[in-house]
N, C-alpha and C positions, 0 to 999 in steps of 0.2 A: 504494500500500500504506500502508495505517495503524500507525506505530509507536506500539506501549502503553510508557508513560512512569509511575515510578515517582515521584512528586513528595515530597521531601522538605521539610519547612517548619520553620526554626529561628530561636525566639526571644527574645531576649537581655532582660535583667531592667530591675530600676528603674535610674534615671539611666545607661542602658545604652546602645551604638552597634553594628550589624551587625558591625563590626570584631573586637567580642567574640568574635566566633564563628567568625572563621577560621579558625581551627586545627581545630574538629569538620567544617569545611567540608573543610578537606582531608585531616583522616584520614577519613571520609567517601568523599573520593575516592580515596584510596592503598587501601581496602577494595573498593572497587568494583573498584578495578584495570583501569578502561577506559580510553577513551581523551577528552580534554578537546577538549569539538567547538565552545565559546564561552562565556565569561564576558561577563554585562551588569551593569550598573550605571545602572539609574535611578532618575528622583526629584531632588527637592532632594539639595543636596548636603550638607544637614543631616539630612537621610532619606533615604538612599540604601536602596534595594530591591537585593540584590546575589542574581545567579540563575545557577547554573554547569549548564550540560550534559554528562552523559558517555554517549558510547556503549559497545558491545563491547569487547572485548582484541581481537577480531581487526584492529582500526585501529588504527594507530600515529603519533604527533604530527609532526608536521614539522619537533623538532627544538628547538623554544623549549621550554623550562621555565618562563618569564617569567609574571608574573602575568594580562600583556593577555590579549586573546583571541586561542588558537591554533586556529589553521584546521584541519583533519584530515579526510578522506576518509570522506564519510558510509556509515559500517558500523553495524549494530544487530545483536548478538546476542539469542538466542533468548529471554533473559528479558526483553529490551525497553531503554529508557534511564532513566538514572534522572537527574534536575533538581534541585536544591539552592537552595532559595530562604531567601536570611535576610533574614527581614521589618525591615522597615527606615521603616514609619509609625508607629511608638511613640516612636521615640527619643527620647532626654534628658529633658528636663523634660515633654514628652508623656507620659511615663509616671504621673506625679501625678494623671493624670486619671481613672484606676479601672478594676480590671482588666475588668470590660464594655465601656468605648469602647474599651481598649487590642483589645480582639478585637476589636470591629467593624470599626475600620481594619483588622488582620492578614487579617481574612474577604474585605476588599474588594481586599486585595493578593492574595491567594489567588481569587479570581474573575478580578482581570485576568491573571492567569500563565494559568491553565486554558483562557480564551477565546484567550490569544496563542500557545498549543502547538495549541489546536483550529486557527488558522488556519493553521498550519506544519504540519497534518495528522498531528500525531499527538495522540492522547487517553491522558489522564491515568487510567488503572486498578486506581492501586495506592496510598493515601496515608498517609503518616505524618509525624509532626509530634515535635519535641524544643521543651521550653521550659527555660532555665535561670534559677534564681533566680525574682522577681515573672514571668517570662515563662515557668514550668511554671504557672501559677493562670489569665494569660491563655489558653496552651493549652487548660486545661479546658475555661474557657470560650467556646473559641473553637471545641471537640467541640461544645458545644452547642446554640452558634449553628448550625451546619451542619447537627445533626440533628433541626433545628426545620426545614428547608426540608421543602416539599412537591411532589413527593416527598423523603427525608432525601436528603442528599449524599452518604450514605456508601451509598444504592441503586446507585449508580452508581458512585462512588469507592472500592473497597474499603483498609477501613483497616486496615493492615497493625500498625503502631508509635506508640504512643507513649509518652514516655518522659522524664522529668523528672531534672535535677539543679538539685543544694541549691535546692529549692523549698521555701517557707514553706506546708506542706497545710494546717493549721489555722491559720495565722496567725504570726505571730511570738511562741512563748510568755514568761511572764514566771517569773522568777525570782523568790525570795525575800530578795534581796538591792537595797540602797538605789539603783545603777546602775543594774538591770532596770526598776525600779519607777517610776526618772526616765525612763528614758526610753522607756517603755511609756505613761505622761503623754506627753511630747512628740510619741511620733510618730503620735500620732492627732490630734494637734489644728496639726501644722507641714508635714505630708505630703498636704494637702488632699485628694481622695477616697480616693487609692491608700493612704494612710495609714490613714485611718479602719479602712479593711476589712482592712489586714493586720495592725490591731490589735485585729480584731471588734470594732469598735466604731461599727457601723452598723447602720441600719435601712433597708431593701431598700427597701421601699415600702411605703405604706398600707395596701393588699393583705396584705403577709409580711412582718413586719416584722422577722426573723431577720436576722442579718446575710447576706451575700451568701453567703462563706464556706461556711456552714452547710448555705445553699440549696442551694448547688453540689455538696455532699456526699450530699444525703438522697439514700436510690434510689430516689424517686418524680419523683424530677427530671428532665429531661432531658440537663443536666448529664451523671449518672452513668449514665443510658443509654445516652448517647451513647461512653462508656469501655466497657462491657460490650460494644459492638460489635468493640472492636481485637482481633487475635489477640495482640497482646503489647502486656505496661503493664509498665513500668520505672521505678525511683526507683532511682538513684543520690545518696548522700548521701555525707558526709566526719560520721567518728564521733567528731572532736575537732577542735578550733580552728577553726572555722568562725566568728565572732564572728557575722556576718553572721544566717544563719539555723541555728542550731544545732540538731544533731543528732534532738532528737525529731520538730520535725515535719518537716523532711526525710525523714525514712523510718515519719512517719505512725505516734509512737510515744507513749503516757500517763507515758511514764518516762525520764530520762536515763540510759539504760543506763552510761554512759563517764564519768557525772558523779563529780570526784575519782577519775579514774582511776590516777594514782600511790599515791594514799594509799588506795587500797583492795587495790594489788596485783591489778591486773587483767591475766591473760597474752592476749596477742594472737598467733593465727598469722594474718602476712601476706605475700602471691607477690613478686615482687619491685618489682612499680608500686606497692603495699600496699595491693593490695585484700586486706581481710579474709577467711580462708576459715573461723574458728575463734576464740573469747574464750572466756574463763572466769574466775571469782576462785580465787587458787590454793587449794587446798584445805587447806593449812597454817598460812595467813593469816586467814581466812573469820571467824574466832572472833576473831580482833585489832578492837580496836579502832582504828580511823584516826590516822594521825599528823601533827600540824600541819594539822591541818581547819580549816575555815571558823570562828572566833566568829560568832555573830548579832550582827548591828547593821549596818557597814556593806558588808558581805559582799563589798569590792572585793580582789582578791588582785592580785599582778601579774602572772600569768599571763593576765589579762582584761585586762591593759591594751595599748595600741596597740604596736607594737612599739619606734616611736621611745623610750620612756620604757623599753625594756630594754635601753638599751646600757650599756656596761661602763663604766669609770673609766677618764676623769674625765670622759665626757659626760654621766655618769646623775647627777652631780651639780650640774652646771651647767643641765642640763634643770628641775632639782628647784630649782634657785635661781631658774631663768626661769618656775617652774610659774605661780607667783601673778602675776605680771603678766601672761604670753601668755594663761592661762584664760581670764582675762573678755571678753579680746580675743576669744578665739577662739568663745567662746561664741555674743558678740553676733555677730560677722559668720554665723555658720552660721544663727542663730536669721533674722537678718534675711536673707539668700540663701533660709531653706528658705520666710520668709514672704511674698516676694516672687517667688518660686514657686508657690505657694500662691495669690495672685490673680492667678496668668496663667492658672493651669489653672480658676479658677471662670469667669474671666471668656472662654475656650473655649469653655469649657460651655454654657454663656451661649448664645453665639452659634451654638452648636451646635443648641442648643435650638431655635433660631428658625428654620432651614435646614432640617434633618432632618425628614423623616415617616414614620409606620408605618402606611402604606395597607394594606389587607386582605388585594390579592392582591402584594404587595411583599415578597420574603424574599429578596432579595440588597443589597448595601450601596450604594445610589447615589452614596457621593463618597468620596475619602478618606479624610476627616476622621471619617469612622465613621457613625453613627448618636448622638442623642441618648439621656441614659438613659432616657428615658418614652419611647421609640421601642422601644428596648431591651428595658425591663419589660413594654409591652405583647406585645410578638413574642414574649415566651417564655411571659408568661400563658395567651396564647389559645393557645397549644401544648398546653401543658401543662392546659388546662381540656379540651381534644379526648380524649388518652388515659385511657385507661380500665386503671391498673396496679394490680396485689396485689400487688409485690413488697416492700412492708416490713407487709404484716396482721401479722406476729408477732413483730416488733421493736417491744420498749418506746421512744417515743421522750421521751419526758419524764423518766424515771430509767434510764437506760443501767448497767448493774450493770458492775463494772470484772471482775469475772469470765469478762466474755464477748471481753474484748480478747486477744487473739493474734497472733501477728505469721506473716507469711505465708514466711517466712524460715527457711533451719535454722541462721544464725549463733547464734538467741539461746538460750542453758538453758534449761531450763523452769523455776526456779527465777527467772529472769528477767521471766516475763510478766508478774505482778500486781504492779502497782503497788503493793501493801501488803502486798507480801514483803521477808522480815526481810533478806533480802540488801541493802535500800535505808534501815533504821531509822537507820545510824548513817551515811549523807549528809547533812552541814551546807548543802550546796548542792543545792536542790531545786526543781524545778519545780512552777507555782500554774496549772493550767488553769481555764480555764471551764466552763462545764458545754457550752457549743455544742459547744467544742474535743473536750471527749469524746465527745460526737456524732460528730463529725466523724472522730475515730478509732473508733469500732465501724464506724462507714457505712462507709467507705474501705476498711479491712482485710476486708472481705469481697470488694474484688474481687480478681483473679486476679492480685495483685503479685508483680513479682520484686525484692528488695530487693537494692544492691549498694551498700558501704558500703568505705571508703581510711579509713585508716591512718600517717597521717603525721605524729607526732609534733616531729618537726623543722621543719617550717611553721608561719609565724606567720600567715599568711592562704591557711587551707583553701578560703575561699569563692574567691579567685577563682584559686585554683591549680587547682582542679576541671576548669576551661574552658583551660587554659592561655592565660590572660585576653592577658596582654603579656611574653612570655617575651623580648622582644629589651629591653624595661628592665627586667624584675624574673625574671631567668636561674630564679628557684627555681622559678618556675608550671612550667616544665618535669616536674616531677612528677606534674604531671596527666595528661599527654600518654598514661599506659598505660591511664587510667581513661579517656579519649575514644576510644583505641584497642577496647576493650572494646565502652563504648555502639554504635561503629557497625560492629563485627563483629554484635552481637546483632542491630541495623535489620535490616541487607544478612541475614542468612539467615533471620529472621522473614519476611522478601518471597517467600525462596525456597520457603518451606514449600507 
C-alpha cells in the first residue's frame, strides 16, 4: 500500500541555520498531533538537512520524548503523513549568494527527500512550503523553479501552503532618515549578491534587466504563477520593532501604517499572543498634531537603536562614554567580516559557474550546490518564452497609480490605504520606495493574501521573536510561540480542505 505524504519544507533567512526553525518544527508537530515515527539529520554538519516524520494519532510513541529518533509502530491515518523538512543547503554565509542559487540548492534538497519517500513507498501528494525572513523570497523563488518543470511539479504535487514570515517582499525599504540611507548604501555593495537584490539594486540579466525582485512579482512571470497555484498564501508580519525587515514590506505594504505609532495615538486590539485583530487612530486625537516627532536631518531616535545602548543608569552612560572608541572598532570588523564574505560567495559562484549546466531537456538540480545563475536565467527564460499569458493586458506597468493599492486584509481603515492620505501628512518618519517596489506592491496585493500581523510593543527584537528564534538564551522570543502556533494550525487545515 502507498502512503500519501504531506511534505512540508521550511526555510530559515540570511546568515540563518535549520536550528532556526525548530520550534515551527515542533509546533508543527504538537498541531498535527500524531505520532513521531523518525527524525534524520543529514549533510555537513555545517548544512544539516533536518527531516521529521509523523504518522496518525492512532500510534503512540514508545515512551521517549527525546529529541533522537523514536521508533513507533507504523500506523497512517486516513489523511496520510505528513514530513517536515528544514532545508539546511543555504546556511550561513551561503546565503550571500542570491536568492536564485539559494532555491536551486533548496529545489535539489527537495528532489532528494521526494525520490527517498518514493523509495520507502510512499508518495509525496500534498506540498507546502514556509520561508522566514530572506528564506520567504527564496521560497518564491523556489515556486518557481518547480513550476518551470515539465510537466510543472505542482501537476503532481499539489500545493496546498504557503506562507511567509517577516519576509522583505519588495526588498528592504528605505527610510528618510540618515541610518536608512547609510545603510541602504552599504548593504548593497557589503552583502554581495543576496544584498544587491534585497536592496533592488540589480540587474537580472541582459535579457531583463529589472531587478530580480520585480521579476518575481510581475504576473507574467512564472514566479507568480506558480503562487496562484496554492490554495492558501500567508504573510505573517510583526507591525512594530522589527528593525530587521520592517513592517511595510513584510505584509507587502506602500505605507508604514504603525510608523510613530505612540505619537500619533494609535489604538491596537490584540488576543492575547498579540496578534492584531483591530487598529485605529483615536478619533479625539486625529486632529493633534504629533508630539516629540522626528526633526529632519538625522532622523536617529532611540527607539531605533540596538537594544544594548537602552539600558538604564549607569550602563547607558558608560556605553555612551565607550560609544567613540568601540564605533570604529566595530564598524571596521563588521565592514571587513561582511567583505570577506563577500569574496567567498563570488568566488562560489565562480566555480559554480564552471560545474553547472542548463541542458535543454535538464529541469531538476544535479548537485547541491545548486545550479549557476546563467543556468538559472536560462531555465526560467525558455519557460517563460513557451507561455503564452494575458494576465497583466490591463495593468499599467510603467506608472502604477497608488490609487489602485489595497490591502487584502480587514485590519486596515480605509482611510489607511493611500498613501497620500492626510492620516500620514504629519509622519516625520517616512518611507522612500522605488518605483519597482511599487510595482511590486500593486502585483502582489492582487493575489489571494491572508495578512497576519503581532503586536508586541515590549520586544526589542520583533524579527527574531517571530520564529521563537533561541528562546533557551533570549526567554522573551517566547512571545512568538502563539504567532507559530497560529501559522501551523492554518498549514494543517488548508491540507484538510
Amino acid at each position: 500500500m502507498t502512503h500519501k505524504v504531506h511534505l512540508v519544507v521550511l526555510i530559515h533567512g540570511l546568515w540563518g541555520s535549520p536550528a532556526h526553525l525548530l520550534v515551527a518544527e515542533e509546533e508543527l508537530e504538537k498541531a498535527w498531533a500524531g505520532s513521531k515515527t523518525s527524525q534524520d539529520i543529514s549533510g555537513p554538519s555545517e548544512d544539516p538537512t533536518i527531516t521529521t516524520r509523523l504518522t496518525g494519532v492512532q500510534s503512540r510513541s514508545n515512551g521517549s520524548s527525546s529529541r533522537p529518533t523514536t521508533k513507533t509502530k507504523e500506523s497512517v491515518r486516513q489523511d496520510g503523513e505528513l514530513v517536515i523538512m528544514i532545508a539546511g543547503g543555504m546556511t550561513s554565509q551561503l546565503t550571500y549568494d542570491g536568492v536564485d542559487v539559494c532555491a536551486s540548492r533548496v529545489a535539489y534538497e527537495v528532489d532528494q527527500k521526494i525520490k527517498e519517500l518514493q523509495k520507502d513507498g510512499k508518495t509525496v501528494n500534498k506540498f507546502s512550503v514556509m520561508g522566514y525572513s530572506l528564506g520567504g523570497l527564496v521560497a518564491r523563488y523556489l515556486v518557481g523553479l518547480l513550476h518551470s518543470r515539465q510537466p510543472s511539479f505542482f501537476d503532481k504535487h499539489r500545493p496546498i501552503s504557503f506562507s511567509t514570515i517577516s519576509t522583505p517582499h519588495y526588498g528592504i525599504p528605505k527610510y528618510n532618515t540618515l541610518l536608512s540611507r547609510v545603510l541602504s548604501y552599504l548593504g548593497a555593495r557589503i552583502m554581495s549578491r543576496s544584498g544587491e537584490q534585497l536592496y533592488v539594486a540589480d540587474n537580472y540579466s541582459d535579457e531583463d534587466q529589472r531587478p530580480l525582485l520585480e521579476i518575481m512579482a510581475d504576473p507574467r512571470s512564472i514566479f507568480y504563477q506558480g503562487l496562484e497555484k496554492f490554495e492558501r498564501l500567508e504573510i505573517y508580519a510583526s507591525a512594530i520593532n522589527d528593525h530587521s525587515v520592517p513592517y511595510p514590506t513584510a505584509t507587502i505594504e506602500p505605507v508604514d501604517h504603525f510608523a510613530q505609532w505612540e505619537q500619533r495615538h494609535i489604538s491596537v486590539d490584540s488576543d492575547a499572543d498579540g496578534i492584531i485583530q483591530s487598529w485605529s487612530v483615536r478619533e479625539d486625537d486625529r486632529t493633534e498634531k504629533p508630539k516629540n516627532g522626528n526633526k529632519k536631518g538625522w532622523g536617529i531616535k532611540m527607539g531605533t537603536l540596538p537594544p544594548v545602548l537602552r539600558y538604564r543608569f549607569p550602563f547607558n552612560y558608560i556605553i555612551l562614554l565607550l560609544f567613540p572608541i568601540m564605533l570604529p572598532l566595530i564598524v571596521i570588523l563588521i565592514l571587513t567580516r561582511q567583505s570577506l564574505d563577500t569574496r567567498r560567495s563570488k568566488h562560489r559562484l565562480q566555480l559554480l559557474s564552471q560545474t553547472s549546466t542548463s541542458s535543454e531537456g535538464s529541469y531538476h538540480i544535479p548537485h547541491p550546490s545548486g545550479m549557476s545563475i546563467q543556468a538559472l536565467r536560462d531555465g526560467i527564460r525558455r519557460i517563460e518564452r513557451s507561455l503564452e499569458s494575458d494576465l497583466v493586458e490591463n495593468v499599467p506597468l510603467d506608472s502604477p497609480s497608488t490609487s489602485l493599492f489595497k490591502s487584502s486584509s480587514a485590519l486596515f481603515p480605509h482611510d489607511h490605504q493611500n498613501p497620500n492620505s492626510s492620516a500620514h501628512e504629519d509622519i516625520d518618519l517616512k518611507i522612500e520606495l522605488k518605483d519597482s517596489q511599487m510595482r511590486m506592491c500593486l502585483w502582489l496585493n492582487q493575489l489571494p493574501l491572508e495578512k497576519y500581523l503581532t503586536w508586541w510593543p515590549e520586544i526589542g527584537n520583533a524579527h527574531a521573536t517571530a520564529i521563537v528564534r533561541d528562546p533557551k538564551q533570549f526567554p522573551a522570543h517566547e512571545r512568538g510561540r502563539g504567532l507559530i502556533k497560529l501559522w501551523a494550525k492554518n498549514t494543517l487545515n488548508a491540507a484538510k480542505a
